[in-house]
Structure formats: structure tokens, C-alpha cells
C-alpha positions as CSV (number, residue, x, y, z in Angstrom):
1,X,93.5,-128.1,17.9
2,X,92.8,-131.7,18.2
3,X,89.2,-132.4,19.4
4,X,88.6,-134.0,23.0
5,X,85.8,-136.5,21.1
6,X,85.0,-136.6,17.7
7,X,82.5,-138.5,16.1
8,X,82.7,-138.9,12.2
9,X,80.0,-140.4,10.0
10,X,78.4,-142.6,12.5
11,X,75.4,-144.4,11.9
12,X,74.0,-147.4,14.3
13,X,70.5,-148.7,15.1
14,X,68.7,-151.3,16.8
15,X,68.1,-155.0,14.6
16,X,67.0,-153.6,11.3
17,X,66.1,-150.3,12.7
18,X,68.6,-147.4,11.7
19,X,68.8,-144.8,14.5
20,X,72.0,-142.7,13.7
21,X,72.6,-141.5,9.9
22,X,76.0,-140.2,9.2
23,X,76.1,-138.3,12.5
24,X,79.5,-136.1,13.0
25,X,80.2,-133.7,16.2
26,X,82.8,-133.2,18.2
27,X,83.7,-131.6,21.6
28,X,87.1,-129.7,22.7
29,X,88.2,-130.0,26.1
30,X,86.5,-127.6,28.5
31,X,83.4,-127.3,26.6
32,X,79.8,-127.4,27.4
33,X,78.1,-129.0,24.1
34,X,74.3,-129.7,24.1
35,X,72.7,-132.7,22.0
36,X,69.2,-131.7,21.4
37,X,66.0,-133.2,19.8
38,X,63.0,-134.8,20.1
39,X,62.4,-137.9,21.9
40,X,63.3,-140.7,19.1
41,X,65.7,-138.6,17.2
42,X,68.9,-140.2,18.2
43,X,70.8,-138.5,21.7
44,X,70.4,-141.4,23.5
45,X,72.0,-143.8,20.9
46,X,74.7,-141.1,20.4
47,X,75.5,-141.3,23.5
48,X,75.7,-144.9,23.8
49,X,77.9,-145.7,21.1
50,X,80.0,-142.6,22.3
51,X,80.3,-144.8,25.8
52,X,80.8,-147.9,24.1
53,X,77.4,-149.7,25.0
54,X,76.8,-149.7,20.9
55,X,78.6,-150.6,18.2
56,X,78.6,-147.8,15.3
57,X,77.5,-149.9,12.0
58,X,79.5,-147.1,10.5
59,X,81.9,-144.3,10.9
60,X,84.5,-143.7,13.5
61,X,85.4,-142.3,17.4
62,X,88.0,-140.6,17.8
63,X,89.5,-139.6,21.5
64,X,92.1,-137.1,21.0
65,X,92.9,-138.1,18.1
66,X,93.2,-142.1,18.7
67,X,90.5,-143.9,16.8
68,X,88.4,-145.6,20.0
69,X,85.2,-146.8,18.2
70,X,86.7,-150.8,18.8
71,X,87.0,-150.1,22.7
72,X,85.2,-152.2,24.7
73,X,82.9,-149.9,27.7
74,X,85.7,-150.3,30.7
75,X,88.3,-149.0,28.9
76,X,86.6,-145.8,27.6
77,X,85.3,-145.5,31.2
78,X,89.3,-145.8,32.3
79,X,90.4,-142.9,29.6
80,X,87.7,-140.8,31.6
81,X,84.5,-141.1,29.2
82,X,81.4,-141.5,31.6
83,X,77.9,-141.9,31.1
84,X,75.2,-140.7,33.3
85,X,72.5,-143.1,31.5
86,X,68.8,-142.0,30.8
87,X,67.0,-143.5,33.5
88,X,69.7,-143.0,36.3
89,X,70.5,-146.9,36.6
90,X,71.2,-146.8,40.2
91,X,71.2,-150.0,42.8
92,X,67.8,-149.5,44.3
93,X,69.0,-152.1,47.3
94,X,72.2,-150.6,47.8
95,X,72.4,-147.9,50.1
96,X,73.6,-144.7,48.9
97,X,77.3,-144.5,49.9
98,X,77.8,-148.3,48.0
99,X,76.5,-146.7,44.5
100,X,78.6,-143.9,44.9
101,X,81.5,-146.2,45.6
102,X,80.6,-148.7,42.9
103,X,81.9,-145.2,40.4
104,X,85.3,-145.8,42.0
105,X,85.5,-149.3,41.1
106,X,88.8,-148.8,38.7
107,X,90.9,-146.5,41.3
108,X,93.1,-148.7,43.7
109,X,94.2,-145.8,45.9
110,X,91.7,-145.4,48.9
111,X,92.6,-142.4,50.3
112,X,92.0,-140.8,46.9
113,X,88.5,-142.1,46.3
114,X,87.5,-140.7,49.9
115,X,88.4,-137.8,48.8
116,X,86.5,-138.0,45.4
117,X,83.6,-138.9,47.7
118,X,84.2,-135.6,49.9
119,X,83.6,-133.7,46.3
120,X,80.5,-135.7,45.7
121,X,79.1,-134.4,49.0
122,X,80.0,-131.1,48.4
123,X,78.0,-131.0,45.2
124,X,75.2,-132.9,46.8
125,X,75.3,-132.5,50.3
126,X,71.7,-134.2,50.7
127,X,73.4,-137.4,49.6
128,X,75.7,-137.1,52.6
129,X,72.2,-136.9,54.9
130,X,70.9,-140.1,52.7
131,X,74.4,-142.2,52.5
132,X,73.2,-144.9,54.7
133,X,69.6,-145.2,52.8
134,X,68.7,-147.4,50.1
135,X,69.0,-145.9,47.0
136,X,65.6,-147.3,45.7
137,X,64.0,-144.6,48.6
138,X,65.2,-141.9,47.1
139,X,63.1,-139.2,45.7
140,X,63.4,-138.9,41.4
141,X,65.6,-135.7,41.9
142,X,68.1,-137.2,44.7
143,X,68.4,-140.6,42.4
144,X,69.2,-138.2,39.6
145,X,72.0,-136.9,42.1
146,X,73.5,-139.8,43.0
147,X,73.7,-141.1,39.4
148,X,75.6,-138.0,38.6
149,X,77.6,-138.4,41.3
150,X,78.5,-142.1,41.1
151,X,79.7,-140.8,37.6
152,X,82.2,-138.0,38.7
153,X,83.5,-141.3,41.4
154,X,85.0,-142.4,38.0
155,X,87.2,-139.2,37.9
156,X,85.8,-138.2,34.1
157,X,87.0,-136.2,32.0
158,X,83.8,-136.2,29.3
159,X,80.7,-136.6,31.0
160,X,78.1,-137.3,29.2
161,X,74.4,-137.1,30.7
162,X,71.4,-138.2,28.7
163,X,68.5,-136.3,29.8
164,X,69.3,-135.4,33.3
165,X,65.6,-133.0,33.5
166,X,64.0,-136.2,32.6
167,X,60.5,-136.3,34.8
168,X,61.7,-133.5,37.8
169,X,59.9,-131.0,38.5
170,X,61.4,-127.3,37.7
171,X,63.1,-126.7,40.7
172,X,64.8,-129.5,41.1
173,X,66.1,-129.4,37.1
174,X,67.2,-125.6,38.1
175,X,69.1,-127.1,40.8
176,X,71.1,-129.6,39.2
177,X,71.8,-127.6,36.1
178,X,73.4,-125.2,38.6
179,X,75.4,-127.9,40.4
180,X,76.5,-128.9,36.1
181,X,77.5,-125.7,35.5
182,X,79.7,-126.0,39.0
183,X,81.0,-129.1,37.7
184,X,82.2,-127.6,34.7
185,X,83.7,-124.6,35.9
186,X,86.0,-127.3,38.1
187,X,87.2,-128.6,34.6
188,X,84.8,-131.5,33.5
189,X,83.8,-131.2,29.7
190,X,80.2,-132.2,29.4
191,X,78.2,-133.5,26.6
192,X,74.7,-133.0,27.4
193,X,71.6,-135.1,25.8
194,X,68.2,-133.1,26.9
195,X,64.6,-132.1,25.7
196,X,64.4,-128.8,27.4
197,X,66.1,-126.8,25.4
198,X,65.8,-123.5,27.0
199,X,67.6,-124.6,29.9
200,X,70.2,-126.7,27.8
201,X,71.3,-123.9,25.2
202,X,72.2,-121.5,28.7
203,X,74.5,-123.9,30.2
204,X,76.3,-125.1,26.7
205,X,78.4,-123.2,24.9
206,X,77.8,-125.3,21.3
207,X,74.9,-127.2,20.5
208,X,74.0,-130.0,18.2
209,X,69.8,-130.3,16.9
210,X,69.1,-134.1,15.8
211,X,66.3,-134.8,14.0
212,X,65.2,-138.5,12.9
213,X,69.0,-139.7,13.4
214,X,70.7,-136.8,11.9
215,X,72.5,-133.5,12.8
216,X,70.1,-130.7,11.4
217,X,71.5,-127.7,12.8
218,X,74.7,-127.1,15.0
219,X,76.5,-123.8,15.9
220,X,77.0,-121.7,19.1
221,X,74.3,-121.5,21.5
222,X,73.5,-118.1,21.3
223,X,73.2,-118.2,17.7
224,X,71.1,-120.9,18.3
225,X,68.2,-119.5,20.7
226,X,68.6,-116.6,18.5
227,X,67.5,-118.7,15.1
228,X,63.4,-118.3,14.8
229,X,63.0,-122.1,13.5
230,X,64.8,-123.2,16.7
231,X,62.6,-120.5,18.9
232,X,59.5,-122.2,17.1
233,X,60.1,-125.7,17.1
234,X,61.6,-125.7,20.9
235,X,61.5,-122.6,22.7
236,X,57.4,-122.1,22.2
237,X,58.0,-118.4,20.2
238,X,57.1,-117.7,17.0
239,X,59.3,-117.7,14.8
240,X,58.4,-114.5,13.1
């Protein structure tokens, strides 16, 4: 079965600084794949050059089967690969309802983009209560919100999030991993960058670990929390 995304020997950096060695993963449709690692060890920049904001040095993309490492950003964004970036990236003077309608800036028919922006609310129904605020008042877990939701405006069908736990506090990372996990079980494939493990290897089916720009481990979640290195490096269990 041809894979949804597959990446094949990339490598890509910053200037002189090489960030991705020879990284190769892929994702079939209706999966739930985890990209795991330290901070530094190369899940952001996979995800960037998987979006298109980097150019792999080497190695190729591949969306079902269709090389797509030369695409510009818009396009991939238009075959329905979309990035929830690190950091959110929302318009902190825009109110709430105008980011979420800047994720619907390709689709031309109105009346389907309202109703895209129904399904938002029903995932997030506090960003219904907040869509006349600025989005720069948010708090850190309803930004993270309305970043994930501007995404799903762009109707994807590979969403990748890079660190969506990224400085919340536990109940609010419970909350939206729940709300992922919705999202998936509504058909989205999601390629998920994060630092806690734990709570990444229960949502994902597959899971790569990246360490210093390469793939070290990969296999099925639960074989995964199951391996003692991976338990003592992330997890905090010994490993014996």
C-alpha cells in the first residue's frame, strides 16, 4: 500500500549546520505517528521541510506516491498537508474568528467554510465564547486551540503539530490530546512532533525516536513504551 507521506533519506540544516541525517519515515492514511526526541534532535526541522518551509539538502517527499519535495508551502497546504507550527504563530491583533478564518484562505465556497468553522467550535467551544477577542489575550492553552483550529480551516488531510504540550500545564495537554484523538477518529491522519512521550506513544499508533538528526528507533507504540531503553531515557523507569 502506497504511503500517505514518505520521507526518504532527507537531510537539511540551518547555514552550515546539519540538522536532519538521512532521515526516512512515512505515514499511511488514517494513522496516528509520533515524532519523538529531545529538544535539538530534529522534529521541528522534519516537520518543516515536510510542510515546505525547508528545503531538504538531500533525499526526497513523496505524497502518495508523487515526489513533492520541489513544492513550494501553498501548494502542499492545497493537497491538504498542514502544519500547526511550534510556537502557535497566531495574529495576536486579530480577533479570534479572523485567525480561524485566515485557515480558509484557499476555499472559495463560503457556505462550506462556515461550516468548517461550526466543526472548529465544536472541538473548541471556548473559542466560540472568545471569537470576538484578540487573539494575543488568550490564555497559552486557548492560543494552542485556535492554532490547531486555524489548521483543520485548511480542510487537512496530514496534520502535522510540532509540540502541541509545549509550556501547558497538565490539564490542559490532557485536554487537547483528547480533542486530537477526536480529530483523528473523524479521519485526519496526524503526524505528531512532542517531548512528552508518555502522552504521545498512547495517542499514536507508530512512533519514530530522533536523536541528534537521525531516526534511532521506530516501531509500534506499544512495543515502544514496552522497550526498557525507551522507558529510561523518556518515560523516568528503569530500564531494568
Amino acid at each position: 500500500m502506497t504511503a500517505l507521506l514518505m520521507a526518504s533519506g532527507v537531510t537539511a540544516g540551518y547555514g552550515p549546520i546539519l540538522a536532519l541525517r538521512g532521515v526516512s519515515l512515512e505515514v499511511q492514511e488514517g494513522e496516528v505517528v509520533a515524532l519523538l526526541g529531545a529538544n535539538g534532535a530534529g522534529k521541528t526541522t522534519t516537520l518543516r521541510v515536510i510542510a515546505g518551509l525547508l528545503s531538504p539538502w538531500t533525499g526526497s517527499l513523496f505524497w502518495e506516491g508523487r515526489p513533492i519535495h520541489a513544492l513550494p508551502p501553498e501548494q502542499r497546504v492545497a493537497m491538504g498537508i498542514v502544519l500547526v507550527p511550534e510556537g502557535r504563530g497566531i495574529f495576536p491583533d486579530l480577533t479570534v474568528r479572523e485567525n480561524l478564518w485566515l485557515g480558509a484562505w484557499r476555499h472559495r465556497d463560503r457556505r462550506r467554510a462556515q461550516q468548517d468553522l461550526e466543526m472548529v467550535f465544536h472541538y473548541f467551544p471556548i473559542l466560540r465564547e472568545r471569537q470576538t477577542q484578540r487573539a494575543g489575550t488568550l490564555s497559552g492553552g486557548e492560543q494552542q486551540m485556535l492554532a490547531i483550529g486555524r489548521a483543520l480551516m485548511a480542510r487537512p488531510r496530514l496534520l502535522l503539530l510540532d509540540e502541541p504540550s509545549l509550556g501547558l500545564a497538565p490539564l490542559v495537554v490532557r485536554e487537547i490530546f483528547a480533542i486530537l484523538q477526536a480529530i483523528h477518529a473523524a479521519g485526519t491522519t496526524l503526524l505528531i512532533a512532542e517531548q512528552n512521550v508518555h502522552l504521545a506513544l498512547t495517542l499514536a499508533h507508530r512512533a519514530y525516536i530522533l536523536q541528534n538528526g537521525e531516526i534511532r528507533l521506530h516501531g509500534e507504540a506499544k512495543s515502544l513504551r514496552d522497550n526498557p531503553e525507551i522507558r529510561a531515557l523518556y518515560l523516568g523507569r528503569p530500564a531494568g
